[in-house]
C-alpha positions in Angstrom: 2.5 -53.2 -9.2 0.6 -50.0 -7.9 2.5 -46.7 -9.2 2.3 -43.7 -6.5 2.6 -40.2 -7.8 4.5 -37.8 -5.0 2.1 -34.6 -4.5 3.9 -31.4 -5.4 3.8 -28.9 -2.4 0.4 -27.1 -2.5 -1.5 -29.8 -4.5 -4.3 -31.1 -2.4 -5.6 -34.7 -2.7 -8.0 -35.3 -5.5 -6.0 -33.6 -8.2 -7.0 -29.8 -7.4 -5.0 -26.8 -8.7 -1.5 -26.0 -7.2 -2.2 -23.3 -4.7 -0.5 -19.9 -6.7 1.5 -16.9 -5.2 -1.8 -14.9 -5.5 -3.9 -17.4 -3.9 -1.9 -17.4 -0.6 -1.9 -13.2 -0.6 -5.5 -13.5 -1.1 -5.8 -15.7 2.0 -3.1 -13.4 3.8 -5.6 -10.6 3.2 -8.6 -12.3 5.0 -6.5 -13.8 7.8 -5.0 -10.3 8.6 -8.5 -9.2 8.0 -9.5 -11.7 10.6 -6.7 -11.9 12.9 -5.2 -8.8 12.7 -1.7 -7.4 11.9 0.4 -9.9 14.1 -1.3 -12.9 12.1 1.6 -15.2 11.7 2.4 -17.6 8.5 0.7 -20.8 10.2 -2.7 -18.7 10.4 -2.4 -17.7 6.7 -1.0 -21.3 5.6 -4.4 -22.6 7.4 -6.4 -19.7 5.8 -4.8 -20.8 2.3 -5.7 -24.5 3.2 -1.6 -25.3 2.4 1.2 -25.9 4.9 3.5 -23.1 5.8 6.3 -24.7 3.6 4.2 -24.1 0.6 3.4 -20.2 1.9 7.7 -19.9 1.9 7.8 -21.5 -1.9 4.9 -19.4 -3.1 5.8 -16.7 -1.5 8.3 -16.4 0.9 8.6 -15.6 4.8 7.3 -12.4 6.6 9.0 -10.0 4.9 8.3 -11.4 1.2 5.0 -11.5 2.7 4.5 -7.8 3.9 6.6 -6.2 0.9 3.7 -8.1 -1.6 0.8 -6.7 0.0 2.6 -3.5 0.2 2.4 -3.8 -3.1 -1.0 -4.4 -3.7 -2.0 -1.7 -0.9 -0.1 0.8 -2.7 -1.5 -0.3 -6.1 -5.2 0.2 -4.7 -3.9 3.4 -3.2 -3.0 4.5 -6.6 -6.0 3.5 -8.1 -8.1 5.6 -6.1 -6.4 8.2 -5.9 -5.9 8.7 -9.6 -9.7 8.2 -10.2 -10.2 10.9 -7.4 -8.4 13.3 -9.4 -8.7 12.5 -12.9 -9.8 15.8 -15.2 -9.9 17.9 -11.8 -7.8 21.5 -12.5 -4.4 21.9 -10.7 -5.8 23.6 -7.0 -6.5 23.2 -3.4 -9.5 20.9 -3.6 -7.7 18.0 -6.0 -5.2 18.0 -3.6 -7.8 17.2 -1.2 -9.2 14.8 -3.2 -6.0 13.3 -3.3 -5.5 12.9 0.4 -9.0 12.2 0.7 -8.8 9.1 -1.9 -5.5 7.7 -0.1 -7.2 8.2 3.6 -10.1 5.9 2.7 -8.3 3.2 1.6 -6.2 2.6 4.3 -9.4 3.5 6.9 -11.0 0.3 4.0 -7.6 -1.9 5.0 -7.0 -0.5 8.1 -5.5 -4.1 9.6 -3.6 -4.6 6.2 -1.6 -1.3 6.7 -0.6 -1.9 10.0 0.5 -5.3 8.7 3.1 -4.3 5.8 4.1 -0.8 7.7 4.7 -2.9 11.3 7.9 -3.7 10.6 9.7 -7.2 9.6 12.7 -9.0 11.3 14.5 -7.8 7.7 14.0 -4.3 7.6 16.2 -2.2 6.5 16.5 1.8 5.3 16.8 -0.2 1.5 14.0 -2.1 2.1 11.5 1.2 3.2 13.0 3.4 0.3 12.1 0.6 -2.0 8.7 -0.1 -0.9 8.2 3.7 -0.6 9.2 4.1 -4.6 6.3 2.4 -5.3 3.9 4.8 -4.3 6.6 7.9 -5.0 7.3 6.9 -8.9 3.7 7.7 -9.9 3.0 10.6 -7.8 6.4 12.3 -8.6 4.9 12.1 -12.0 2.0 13.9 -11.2 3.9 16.8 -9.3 6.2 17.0 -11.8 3.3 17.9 -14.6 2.0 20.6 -11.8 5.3 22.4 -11.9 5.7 22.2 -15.5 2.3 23.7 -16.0 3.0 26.1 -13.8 6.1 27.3 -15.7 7.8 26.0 -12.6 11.2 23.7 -12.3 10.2 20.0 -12.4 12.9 18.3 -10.1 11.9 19.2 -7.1 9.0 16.6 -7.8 10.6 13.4 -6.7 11.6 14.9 -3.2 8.6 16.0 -2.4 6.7 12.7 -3.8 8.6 11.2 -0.8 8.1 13.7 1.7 4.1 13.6 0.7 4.2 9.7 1.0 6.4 10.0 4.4 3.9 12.5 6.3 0.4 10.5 4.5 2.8 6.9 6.2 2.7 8.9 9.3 -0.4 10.6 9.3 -2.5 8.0 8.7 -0.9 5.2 11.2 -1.4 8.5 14.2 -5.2 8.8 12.2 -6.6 5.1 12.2 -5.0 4.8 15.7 -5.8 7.6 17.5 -8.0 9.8 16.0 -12.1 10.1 15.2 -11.8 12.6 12.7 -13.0 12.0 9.1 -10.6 11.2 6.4 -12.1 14.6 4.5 -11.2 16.3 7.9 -7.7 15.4 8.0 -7.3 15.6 4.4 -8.5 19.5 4.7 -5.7 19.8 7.3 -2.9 18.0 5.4 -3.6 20.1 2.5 -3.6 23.9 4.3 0.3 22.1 5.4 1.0 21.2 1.6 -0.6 23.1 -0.2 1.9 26.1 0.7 4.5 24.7 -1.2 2.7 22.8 -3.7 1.1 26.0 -4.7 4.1 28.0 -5.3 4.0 30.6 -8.3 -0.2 29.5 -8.5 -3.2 31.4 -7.0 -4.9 29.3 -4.7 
């Protein structure tokens, strides 16, 4: 008597590897790459060579979808930026390099941005103040050691890390829409706007 085995969701003929959760984000990335920002699950279930069931088990649905490549956008994001700044002196032009380092990688993912910040059928304030935290956590940190090397109080740093991330959100979706200037050139006039406050109690 011939003994079938029932494929698992994601397994291909043959005996390949299951498709993982980060195989099916990679292939999100290069069919939003492709397709742009309205790429829907089919495309990417095609892209990831699975059927869109399989995207929902590894994954989940759009907003699952977005909120994990948030995540890895905002972990490249912080990965940049913290190598644009590392051993630079508290002043105007890490600031810069700060804004400078974030600009270029959205300009670098330009279609990926304006996938995870276009919105999903499930958004909700909780849902943007918990994607935002993502970037805010690490940069409140870095405020926070500005102030307290400044002999300056500390707590204003979380505030303002989401205030920086809300104008850069902004900025940059006005910037890779709208605008020719370079990311240095709006990262010089970002900073003469933060730096004002940033700098308080510090020469410039």
């Amino acid at each position: 008597m011939k003994v079938t085995t029932r494929r698992r969701p994601g397994r291909p003929l043959g005996g390949q590897h299951v498709v993982d959760r980060d195989l099916v984000l990679d292939a999100a990335e290069r069919a939003i790459r492709r397709d742009g920002p309205t790429v829907s699950l089919e495309a990417i279930a095609v892209e990831a060579g699975v059927t869109k069931p399989v995207v929902y088990a590894r994954v989940g649905g759009r907003t699952e979808v977005a909120n994990a490549l948030a995540e890895r956008l905002a972990d490249r994001i912080m990965a940049a930026v913290t190598a644009a700044i590392a051993g630079k002196p508290i002043g105007r032009s890490t600031l810069v390099s700060f804004l400078t380092a974030n600009l270029e990688v959205v300009a670098g993912h330009r279609e990926l941005f304006l996938y995870v910040t276009g919105g999903t059928p499930d958004d909700t304030p909780q849902r943007t103040l918990q994607l935002a935290r993502h970037s805010t956590g690490p940069l409140a940190r870095v405020l926070a050691s500005w102030r307290e090397a400044s002999g300056l109080d500390p707590a204003v740093s979380v505030p303002w890390a989401f205030a920086v991330i809300g104008m850069l959100h902004l900025s940059s979706l006005w910037w890779i829409s709208d605008s020719d200037c370079s990311a240095a050139e709006l990262a010089e006039q970002l900073s003469e706007l933060l730096w004002s406050g940033l700098a308080t109690g510090r020469p410039d």
